[in-house]
C-alpha positions as CSV (number, residue, x, y, z in Angstrom):
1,X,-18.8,-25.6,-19.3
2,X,-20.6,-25.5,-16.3
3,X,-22.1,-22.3,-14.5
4,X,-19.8,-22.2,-11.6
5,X,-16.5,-22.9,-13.9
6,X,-17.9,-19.8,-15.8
7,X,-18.3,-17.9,-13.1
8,X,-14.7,-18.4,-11.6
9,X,-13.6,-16.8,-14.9
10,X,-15.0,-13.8,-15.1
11,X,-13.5,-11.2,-13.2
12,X,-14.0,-7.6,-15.0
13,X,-17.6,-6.9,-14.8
14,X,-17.3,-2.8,-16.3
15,X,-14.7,-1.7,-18.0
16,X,-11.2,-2.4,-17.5
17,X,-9.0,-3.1,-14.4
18,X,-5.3,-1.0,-14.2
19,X,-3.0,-3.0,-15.8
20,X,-1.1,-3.1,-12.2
21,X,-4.2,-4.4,-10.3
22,X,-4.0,-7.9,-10.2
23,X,-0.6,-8.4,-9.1
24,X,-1.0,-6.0,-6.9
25,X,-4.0,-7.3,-4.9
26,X,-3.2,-10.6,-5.1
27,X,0.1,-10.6,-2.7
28,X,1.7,-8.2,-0.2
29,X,3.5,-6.3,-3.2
30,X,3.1,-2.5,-2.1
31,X,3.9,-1.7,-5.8
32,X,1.3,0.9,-5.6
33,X,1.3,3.3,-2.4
34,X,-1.4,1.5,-0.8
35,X,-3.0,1.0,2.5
36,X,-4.9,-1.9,4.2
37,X,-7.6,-2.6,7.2
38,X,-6.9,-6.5,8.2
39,X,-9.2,-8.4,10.3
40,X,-12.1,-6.5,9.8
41,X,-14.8,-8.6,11.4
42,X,-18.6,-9.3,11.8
43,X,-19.6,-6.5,13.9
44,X,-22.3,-3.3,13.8
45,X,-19.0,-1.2,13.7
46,X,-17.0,-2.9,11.0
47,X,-19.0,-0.8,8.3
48,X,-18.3,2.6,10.2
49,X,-14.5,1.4,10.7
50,X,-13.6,0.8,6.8
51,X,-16.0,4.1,5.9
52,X,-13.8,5.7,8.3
53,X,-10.3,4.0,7.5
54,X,-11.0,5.1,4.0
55,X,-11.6,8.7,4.5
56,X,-9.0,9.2,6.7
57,X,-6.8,7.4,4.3
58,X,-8.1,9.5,0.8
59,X,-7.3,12.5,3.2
60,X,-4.0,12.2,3.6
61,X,-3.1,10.9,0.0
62,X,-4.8,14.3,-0.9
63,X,-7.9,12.5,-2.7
64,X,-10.3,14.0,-0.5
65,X,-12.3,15.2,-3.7
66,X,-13.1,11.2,-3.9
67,X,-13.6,10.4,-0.8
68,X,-17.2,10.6,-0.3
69,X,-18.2,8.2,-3.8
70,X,-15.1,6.1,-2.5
71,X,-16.5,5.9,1.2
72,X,-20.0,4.7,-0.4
73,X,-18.3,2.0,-2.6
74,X,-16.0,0.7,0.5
75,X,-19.3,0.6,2.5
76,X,-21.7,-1.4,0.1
77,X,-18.1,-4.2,-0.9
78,X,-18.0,-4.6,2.7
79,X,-21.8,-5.0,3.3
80,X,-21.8,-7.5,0.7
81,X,-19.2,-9.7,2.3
82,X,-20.7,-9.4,5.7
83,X,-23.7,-10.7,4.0
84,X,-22.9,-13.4,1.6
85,X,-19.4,-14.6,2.8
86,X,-19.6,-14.0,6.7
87,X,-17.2,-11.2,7.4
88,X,-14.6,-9.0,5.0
89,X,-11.3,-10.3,5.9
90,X,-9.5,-7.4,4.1
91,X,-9.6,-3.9,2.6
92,X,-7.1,-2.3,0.5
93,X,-6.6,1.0,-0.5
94,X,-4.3,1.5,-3.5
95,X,-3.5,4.3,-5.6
96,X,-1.5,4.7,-8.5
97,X,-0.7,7.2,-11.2
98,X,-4.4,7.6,-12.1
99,X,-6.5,5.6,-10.5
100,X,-7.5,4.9,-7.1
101,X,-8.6,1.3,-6.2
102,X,-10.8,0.0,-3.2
103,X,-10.9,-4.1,-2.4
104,X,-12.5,-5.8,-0.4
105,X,-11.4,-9.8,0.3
106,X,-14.1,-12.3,2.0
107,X,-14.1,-16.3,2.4
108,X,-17.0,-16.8,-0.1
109,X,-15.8,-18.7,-3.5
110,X,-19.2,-17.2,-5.2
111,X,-19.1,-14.6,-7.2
112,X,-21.1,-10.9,-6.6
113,X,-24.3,-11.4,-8.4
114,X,-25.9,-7.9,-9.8
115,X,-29.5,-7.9,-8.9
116,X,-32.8,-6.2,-9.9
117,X,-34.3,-5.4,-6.9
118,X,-37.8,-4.1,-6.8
119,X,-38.7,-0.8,-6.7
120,X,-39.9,-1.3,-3.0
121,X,-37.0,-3.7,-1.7
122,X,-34.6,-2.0,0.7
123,X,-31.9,-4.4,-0.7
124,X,-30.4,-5.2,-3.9
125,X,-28.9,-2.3,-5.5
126,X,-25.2,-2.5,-3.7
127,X,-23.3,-3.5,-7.0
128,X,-25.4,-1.0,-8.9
129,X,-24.4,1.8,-6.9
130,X,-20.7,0.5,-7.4
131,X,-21.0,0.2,-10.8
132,X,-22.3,3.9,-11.1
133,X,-19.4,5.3,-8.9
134,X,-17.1,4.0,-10.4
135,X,-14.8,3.2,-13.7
136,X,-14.6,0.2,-13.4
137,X,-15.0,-2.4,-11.2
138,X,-15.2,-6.8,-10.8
139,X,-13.7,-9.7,-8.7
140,X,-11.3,-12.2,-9.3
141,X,-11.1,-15.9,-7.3
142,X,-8.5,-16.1,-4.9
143,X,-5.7,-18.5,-4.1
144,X,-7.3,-21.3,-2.2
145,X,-10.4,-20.1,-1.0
146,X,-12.4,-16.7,-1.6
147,X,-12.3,-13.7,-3.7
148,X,-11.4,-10.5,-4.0
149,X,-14.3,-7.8,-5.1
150,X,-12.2,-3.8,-6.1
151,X,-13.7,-0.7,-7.7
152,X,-11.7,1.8,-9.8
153,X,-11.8,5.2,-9.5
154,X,-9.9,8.0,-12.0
155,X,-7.7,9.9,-9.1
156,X,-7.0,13.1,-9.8
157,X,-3.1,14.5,-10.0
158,X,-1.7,14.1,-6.4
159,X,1.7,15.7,-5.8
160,X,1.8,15.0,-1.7
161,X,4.1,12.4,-0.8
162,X,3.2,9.5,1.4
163,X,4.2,5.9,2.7
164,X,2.5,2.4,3.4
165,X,0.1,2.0,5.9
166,X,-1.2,-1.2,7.3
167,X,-3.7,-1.0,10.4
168,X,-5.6,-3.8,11.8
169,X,-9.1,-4.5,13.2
């Protein structure tokens, strides 16, 4: 079995995904309430926008108490596909019963490679920092071309009631 056949198979990296996940990210099935920043671009504000997006978003579901590890996880997923795929093409927010999920969807069929970085680098501990925030977290291979890269977070009780949102670059 070859290296890159291996790699297109693996898709949990820590712990387990929701059982709902996968079908969920991998259409437009809003089975989860969920939320999603399309087109977000190459630019100096794209990080800023999907830090941004996600706060405001956490807010309003009443999972502010995440927000902040949430806002470092969305950051670092869509650092990563600005630089190893060319731009993020999507983020999704979804939250279900008890767990909240970030994921990010970029061109590049290579998987997220977890580094050492050197004690002195100023790069190379993105995917550490995700693995530490949260549950869980991996990729999966995308229909076509691409794949998607999502973090799970344990959300707490939420009893606020809110919609769909969709919101574009």
């Amino acid at each position: 079995m070859t290296a890159h056949h291996q790699a297109c198979r693996q898709s949990v990296v820590r712990g387990e995904a929701p059982w709902w996940l996968l079908p969920a990210m991998e259409g437009d099935s809003w089975e989860p309430v969920a939320a999603e920043l399309c087109s977000l671009g190459r630019t100096g504000a794209t990080i800023k926008m999907a830090r941004d997006f996600t706060m405001a978003t956490l807010n309003n579901w009443g999972l502010g108490e995440l927000a902040y590890d949430t806002r470092i996880v969305v950051s670092e997923l869509v650092t990563n596909a600005m630089r190893h795929a060319g731009e993020p093409t999507r983020l999704r927010l979804l939250h279900r019963a008890s767990h909240l999920v970030c994921a990010v969807s970029d061109p590049y069929d290579g998987p997220p490679v977890v580094t050492r970085a050197d004690y002195f680098a100023e790069s190379g501990r993105g995917l550490h920092l995700v693995e530490s925030l949260s549950c869980s977290w991996g990729w999966r291979m995308t229909e076509g071309q691409g794949k998607l890269v999502w973090a799970a977070f344990i959300a707490p009780a939420v009893t606020v009631a809110y919609g769909h949102t969709r919101a574009s670059a």
